[in-house]
Backbone as JSON Lines, residues from 0, in Angstrom:
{"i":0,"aa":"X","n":[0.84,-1.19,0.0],"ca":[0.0,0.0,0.0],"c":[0.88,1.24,0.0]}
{"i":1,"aa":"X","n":[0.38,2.73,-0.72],"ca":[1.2,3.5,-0.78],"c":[1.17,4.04,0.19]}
{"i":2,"aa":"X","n":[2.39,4.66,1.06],"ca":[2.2,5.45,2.52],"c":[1.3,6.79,2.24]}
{"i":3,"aa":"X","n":[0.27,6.76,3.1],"ca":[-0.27,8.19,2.89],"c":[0.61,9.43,2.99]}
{"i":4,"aa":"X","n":[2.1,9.42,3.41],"ca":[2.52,10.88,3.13],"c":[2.62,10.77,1.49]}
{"i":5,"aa":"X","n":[2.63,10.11,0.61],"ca":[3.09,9.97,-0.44],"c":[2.11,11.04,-1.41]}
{"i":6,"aa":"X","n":[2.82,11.92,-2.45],"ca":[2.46,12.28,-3.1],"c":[1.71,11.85,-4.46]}
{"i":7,"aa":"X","n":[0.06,12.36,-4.51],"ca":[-0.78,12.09,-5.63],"c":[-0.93,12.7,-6.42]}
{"i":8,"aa":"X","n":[-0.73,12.62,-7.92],"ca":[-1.27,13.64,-8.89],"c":[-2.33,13.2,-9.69]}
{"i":9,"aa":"X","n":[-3.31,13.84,-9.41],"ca":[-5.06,13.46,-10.06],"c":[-5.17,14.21,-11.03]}
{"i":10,"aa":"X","n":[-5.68,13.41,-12.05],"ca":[-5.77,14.72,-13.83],"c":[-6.69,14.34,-13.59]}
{"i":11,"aa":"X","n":[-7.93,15.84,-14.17],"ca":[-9.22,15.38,-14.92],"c":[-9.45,16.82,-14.93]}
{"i":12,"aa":"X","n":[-10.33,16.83,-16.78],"ca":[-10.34,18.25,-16.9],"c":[-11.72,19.09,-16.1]}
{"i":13,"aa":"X","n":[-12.4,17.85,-15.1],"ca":[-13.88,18.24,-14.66],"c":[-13.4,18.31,-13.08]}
{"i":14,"aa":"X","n":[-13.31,19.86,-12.8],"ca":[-12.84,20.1,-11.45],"c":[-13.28,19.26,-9.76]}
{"i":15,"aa":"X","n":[-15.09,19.12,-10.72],"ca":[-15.67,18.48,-9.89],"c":[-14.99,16.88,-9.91]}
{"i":16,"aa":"X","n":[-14.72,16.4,-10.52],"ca":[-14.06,14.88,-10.25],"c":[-12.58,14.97,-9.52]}
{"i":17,"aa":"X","n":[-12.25,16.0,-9.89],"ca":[-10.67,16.27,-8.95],"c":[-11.21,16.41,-7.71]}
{"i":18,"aa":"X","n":[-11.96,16.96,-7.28],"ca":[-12.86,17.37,-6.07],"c":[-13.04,16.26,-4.84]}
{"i":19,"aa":"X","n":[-13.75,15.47,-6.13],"ca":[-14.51,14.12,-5.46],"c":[-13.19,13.23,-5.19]}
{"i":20,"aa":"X","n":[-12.29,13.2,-6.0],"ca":[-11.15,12.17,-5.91],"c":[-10.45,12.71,-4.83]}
{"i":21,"aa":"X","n":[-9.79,13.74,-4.4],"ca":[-9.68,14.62,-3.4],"c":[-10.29,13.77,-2.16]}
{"i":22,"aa":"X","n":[-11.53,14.12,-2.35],"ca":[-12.32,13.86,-0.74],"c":[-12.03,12.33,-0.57]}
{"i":23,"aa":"X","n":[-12.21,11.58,-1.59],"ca":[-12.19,10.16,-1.58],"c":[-10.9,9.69,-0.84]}
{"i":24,"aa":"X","n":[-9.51,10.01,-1.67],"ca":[-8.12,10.16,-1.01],"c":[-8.35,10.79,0.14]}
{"i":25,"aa":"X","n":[-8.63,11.89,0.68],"ca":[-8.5,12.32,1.91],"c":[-8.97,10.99,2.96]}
{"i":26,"aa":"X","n":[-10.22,10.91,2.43],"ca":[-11.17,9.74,3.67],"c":[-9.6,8.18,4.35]}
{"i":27,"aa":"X","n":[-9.05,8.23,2.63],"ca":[-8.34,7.62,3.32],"c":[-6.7,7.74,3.72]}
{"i":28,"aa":"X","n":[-6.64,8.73,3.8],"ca":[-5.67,9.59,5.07],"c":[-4.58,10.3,3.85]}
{"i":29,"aa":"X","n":[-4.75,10.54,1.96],"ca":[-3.89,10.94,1.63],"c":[-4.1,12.17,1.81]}
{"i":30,"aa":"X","n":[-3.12,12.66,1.63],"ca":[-3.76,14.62,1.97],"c":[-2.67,15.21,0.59]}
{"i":31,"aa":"X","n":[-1.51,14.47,0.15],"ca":[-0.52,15.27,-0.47],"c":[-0.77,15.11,-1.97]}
{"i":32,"aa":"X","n":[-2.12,16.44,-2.33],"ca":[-2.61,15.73,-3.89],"c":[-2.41,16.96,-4.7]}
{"i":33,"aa":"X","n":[-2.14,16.97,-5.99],"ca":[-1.69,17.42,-7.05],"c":[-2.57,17.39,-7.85]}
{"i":34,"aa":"X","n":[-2.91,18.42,-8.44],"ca":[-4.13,18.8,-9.33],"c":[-3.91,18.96,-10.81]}
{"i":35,"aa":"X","n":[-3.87,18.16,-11.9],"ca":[-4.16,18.71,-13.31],"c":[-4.88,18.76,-13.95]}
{"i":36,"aa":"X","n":[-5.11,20.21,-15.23],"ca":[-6.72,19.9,-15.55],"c":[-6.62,19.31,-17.19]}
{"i":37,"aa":"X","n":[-5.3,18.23,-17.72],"ca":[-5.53,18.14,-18.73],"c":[-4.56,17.38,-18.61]}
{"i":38,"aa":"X","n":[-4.32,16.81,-20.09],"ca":[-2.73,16.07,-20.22],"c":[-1.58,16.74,-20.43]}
{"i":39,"aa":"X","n":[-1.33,17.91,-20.85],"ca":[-0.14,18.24,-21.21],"c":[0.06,18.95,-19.54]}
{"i":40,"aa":"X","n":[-1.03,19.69,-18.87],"ca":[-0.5,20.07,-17.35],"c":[-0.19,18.79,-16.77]}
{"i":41,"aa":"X","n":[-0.89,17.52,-16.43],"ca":[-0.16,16.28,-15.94],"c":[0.95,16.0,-16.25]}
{"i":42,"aa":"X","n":[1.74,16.32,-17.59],"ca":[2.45,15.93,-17.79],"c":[3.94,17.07,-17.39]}
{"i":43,"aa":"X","n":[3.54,18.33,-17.05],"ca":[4.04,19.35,-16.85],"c":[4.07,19.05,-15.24]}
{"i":44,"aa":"X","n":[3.09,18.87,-14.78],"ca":[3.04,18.36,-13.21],"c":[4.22,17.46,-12.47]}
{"i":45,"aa":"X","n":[3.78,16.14,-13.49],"ca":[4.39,15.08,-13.12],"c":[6.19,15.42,-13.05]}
{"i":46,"aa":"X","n":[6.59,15.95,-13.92],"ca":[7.72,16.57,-14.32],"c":[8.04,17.69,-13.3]}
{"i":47,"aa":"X","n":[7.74,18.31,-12.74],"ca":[7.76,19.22,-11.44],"c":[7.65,18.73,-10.03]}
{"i":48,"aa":"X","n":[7.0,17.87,-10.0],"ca":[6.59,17.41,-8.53],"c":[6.7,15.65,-8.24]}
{"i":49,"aa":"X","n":[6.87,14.9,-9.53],"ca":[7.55,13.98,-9.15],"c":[6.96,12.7,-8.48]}
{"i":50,"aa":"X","n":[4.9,12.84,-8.65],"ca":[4.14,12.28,-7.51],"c":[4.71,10.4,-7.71]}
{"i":51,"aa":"X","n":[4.07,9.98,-6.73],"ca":[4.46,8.28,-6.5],"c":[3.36,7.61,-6.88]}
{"i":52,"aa":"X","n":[2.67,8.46,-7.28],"ca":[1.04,7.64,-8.08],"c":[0.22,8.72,-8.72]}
{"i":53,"aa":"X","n":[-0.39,8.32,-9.82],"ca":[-0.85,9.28,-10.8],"c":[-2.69,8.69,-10.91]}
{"i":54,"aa":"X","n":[-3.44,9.44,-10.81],"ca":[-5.32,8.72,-11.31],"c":[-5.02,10.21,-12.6]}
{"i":55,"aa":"X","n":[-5.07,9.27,-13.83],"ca":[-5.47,10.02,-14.75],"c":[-6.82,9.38,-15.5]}
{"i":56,"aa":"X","n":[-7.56,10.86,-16.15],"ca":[-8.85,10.74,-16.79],"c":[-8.12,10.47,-18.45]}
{"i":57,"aa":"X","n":[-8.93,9.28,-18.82],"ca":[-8.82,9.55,-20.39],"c":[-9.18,10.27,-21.19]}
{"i":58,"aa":"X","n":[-10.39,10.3,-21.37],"ca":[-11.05,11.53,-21.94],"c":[-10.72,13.25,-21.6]}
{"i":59,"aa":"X","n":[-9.39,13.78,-22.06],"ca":[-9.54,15.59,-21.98],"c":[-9.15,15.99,-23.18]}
{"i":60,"aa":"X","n":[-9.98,17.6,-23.26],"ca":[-9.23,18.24,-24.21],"c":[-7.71,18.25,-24.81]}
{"i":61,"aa":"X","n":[-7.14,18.92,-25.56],"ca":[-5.91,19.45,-26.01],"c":[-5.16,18.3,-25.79]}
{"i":62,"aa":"X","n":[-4.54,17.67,-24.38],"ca":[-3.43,16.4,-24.81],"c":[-4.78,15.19,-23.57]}
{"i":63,"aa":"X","n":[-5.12,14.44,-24.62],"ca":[-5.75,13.42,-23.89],"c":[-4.77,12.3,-22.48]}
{"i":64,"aa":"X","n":[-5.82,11.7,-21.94],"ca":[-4.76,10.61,-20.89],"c":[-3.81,10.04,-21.31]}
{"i":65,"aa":"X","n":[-4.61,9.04,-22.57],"ca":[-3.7,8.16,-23.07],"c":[-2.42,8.78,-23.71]}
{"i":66,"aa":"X","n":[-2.78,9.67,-24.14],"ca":[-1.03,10.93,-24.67],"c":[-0.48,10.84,-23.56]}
{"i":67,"aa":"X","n":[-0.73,11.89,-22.68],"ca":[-0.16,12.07,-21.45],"c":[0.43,10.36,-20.94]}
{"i":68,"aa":"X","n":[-0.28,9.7,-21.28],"ca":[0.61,8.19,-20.3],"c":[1.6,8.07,-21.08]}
{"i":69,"aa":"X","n":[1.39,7.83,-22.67],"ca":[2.76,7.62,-23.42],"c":[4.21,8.84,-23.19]}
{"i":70,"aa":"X","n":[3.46,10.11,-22.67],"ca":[5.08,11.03,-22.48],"c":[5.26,10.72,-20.69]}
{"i":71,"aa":"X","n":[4.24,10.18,-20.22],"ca":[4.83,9.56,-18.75],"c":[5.82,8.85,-18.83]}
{"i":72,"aa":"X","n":[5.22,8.28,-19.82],"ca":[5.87,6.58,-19.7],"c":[7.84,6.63,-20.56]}
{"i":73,"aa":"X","n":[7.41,7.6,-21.59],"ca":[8.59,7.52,-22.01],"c":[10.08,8.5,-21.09]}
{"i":74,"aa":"X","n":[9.37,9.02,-19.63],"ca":[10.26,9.7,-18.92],"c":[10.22,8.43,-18.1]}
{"i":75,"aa":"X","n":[9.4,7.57,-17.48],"ca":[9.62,6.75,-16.72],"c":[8.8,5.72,-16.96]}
{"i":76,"aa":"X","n":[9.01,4.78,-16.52],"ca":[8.4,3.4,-16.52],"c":[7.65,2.86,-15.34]}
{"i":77,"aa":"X","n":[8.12,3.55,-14.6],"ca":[7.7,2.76,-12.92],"c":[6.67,3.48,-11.97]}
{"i":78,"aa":"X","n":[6.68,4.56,-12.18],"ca":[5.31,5.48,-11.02],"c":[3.82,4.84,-11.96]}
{"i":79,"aa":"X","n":[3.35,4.18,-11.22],"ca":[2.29,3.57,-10.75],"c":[1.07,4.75,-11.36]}
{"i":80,"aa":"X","n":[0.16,3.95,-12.12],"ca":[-0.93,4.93,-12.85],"c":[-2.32,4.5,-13.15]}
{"i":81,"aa":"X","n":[-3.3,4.68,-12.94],"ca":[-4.41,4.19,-12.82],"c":[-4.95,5.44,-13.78]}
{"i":82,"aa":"X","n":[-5.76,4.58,-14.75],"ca":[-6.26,5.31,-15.73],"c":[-8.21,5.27,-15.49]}
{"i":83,"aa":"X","n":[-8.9,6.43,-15.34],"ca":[-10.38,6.66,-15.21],"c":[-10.61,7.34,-16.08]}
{"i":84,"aa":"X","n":[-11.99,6.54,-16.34],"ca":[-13.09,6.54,-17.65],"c":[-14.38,6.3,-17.0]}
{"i":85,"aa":"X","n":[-15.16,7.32,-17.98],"ca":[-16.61,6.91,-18.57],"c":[-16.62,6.11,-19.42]}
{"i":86,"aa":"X","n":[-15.93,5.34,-20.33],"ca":[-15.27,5.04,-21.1],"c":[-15.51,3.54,-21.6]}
{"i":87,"aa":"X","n":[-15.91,2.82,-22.11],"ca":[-15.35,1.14,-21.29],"c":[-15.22,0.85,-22.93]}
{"i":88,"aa":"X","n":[-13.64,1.21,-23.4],"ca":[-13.54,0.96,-24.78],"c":[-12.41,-0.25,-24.54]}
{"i":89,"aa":"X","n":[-12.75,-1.09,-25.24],"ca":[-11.78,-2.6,-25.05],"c":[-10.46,-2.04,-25.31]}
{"i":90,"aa":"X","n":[-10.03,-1.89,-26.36],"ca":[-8.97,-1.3,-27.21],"c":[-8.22,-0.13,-26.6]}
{"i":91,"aa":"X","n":[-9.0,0.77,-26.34],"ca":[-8.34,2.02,-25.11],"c":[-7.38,1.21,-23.99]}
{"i":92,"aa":"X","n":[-8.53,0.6,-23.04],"ca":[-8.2,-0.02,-22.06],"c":[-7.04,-1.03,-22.39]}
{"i":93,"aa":"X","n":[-7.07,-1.95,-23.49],"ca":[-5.63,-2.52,-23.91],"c":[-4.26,-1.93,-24.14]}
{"i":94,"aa":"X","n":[-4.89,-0.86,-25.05],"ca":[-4.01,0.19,-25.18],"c":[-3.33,0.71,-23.72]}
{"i":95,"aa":"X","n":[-3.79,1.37,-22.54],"ca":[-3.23,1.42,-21.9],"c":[-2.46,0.64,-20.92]}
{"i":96,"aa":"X","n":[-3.31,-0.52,-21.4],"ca":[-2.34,-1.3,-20.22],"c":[-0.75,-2.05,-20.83]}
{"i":97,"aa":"X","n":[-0.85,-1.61,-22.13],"ca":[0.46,-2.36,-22.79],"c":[1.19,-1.22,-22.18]}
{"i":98,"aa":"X","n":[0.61,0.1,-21.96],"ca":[1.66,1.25,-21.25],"c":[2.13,0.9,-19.8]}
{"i":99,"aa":"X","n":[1.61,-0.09,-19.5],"ca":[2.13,-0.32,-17.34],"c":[0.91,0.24,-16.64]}
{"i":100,"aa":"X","n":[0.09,0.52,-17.31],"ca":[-1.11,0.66,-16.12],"c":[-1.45,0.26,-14.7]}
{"i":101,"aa":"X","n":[-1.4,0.41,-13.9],"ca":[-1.86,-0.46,-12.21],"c":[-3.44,-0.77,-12.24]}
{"i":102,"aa":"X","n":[-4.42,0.25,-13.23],"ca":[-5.71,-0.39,-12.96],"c":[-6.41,0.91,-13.67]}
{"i":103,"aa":"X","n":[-7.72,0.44,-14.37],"ca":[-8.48,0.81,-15.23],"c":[-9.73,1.22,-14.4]}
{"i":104,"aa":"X","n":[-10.49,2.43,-14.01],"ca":[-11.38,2.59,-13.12],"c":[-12.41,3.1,-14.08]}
{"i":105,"aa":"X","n":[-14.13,2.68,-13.97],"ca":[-14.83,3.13,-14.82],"c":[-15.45,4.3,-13.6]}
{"i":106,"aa":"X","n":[-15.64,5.49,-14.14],"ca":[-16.55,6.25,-13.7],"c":[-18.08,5.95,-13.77]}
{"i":107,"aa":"X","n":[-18.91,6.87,-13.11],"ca":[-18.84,7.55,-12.23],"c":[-18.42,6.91,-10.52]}
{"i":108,"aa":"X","n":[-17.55,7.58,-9.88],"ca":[-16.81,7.11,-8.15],"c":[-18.07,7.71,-7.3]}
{"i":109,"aa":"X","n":[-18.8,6.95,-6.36],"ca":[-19.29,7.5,-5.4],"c":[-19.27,7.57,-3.99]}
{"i":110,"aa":"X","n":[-19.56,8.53,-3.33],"ca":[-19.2,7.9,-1.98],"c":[-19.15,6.51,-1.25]}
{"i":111,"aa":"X","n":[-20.3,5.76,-1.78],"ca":[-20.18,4.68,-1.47],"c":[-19.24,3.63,-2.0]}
{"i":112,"aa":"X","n":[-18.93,3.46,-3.28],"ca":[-17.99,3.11,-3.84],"c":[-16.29,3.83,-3.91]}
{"i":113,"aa":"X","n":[-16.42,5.04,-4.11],"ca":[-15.22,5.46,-4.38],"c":[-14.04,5.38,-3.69]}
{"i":114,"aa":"X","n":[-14.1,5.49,-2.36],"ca":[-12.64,5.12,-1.29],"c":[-12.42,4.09,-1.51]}
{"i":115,"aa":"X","n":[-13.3,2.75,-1.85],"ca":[-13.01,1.34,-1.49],"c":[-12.24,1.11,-3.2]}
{"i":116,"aa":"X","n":[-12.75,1.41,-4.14],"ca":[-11.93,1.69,-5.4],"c":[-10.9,1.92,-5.35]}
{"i":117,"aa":"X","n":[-11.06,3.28,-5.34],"ca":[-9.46,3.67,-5.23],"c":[-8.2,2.96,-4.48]}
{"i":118,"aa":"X","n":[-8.53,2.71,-2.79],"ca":[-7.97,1.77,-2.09],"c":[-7.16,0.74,-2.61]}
{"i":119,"aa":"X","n":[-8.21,0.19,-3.23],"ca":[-7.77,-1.14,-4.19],"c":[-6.69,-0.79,-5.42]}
{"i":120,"aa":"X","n":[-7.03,0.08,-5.75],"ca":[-5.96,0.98,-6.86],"c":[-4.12,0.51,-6.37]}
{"i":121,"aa":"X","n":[-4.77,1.34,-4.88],"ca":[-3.12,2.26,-4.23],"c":[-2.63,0.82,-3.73]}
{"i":122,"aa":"X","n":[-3.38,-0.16,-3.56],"ca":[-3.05,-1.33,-2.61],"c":[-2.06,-1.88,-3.72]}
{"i":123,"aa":"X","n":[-1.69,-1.47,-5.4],"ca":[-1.27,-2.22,-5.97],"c":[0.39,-1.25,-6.41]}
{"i":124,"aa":"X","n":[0.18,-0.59,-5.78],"ca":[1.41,0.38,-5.49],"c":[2.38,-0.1,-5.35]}
């Protein structure tokens, strides 16, 4: 499991899902989270701050997830990335996981569901 001091960087270009992912991580004791609202800022992020686990959205404007994972991936191989969707495209989802994915999350996260999700995510850290 990842230590909760550990730094998170959450992409999604819908503030409200950074929000919710936020509260979700908080519930379970992360507090050190990193905000991007797209792929090329994730990828500008990641590159600045260095997080130990990444929840990126597939679906954004200007540089999508799956972009953003391939210029992750080609700076590093190893920080741990969980890719979220509305999404449930076979081929996407293949697609990313030939990139090192840790886990494929379908939206929408709810309170009732969402900590125990994610959890399961970080548990593979």
């Amino acid at each position: 499991m990842l230590p909760t001091d550990a730094k998170i960087l959450v992409v999604d270009d819908m503030k409200m899902i950074r929000t919710a992912l936020k509260k979700y991580l908080g519930l379970l004791g992360y507090k050190n989270i990193v905000e991007a609202e797209d792929g090329q800022d994730a990828i500008e992020k990641y590159t600045k701050e260095k997080p130990r686990f990444i929840f990126m959205d597939v679906v954004m404007p200007k540089t999508t997830g799956s972009e953003a994972l391939k210029a992750i991936r080609a700076l590093d191989k190893t920080t741990p990335i969980a890719m979220l969707s509305s999404v449930a495209d076979e081929s996407l989802i293949a697609e990313c996981h030939q990139q090192g994915i840790v886990g494929y999350v379908l939206k929408p996260l709810t309170m009732e569901n969402g900590p125990a999700i994610l959890s399961d995510i970080l548990a593979k850290a």
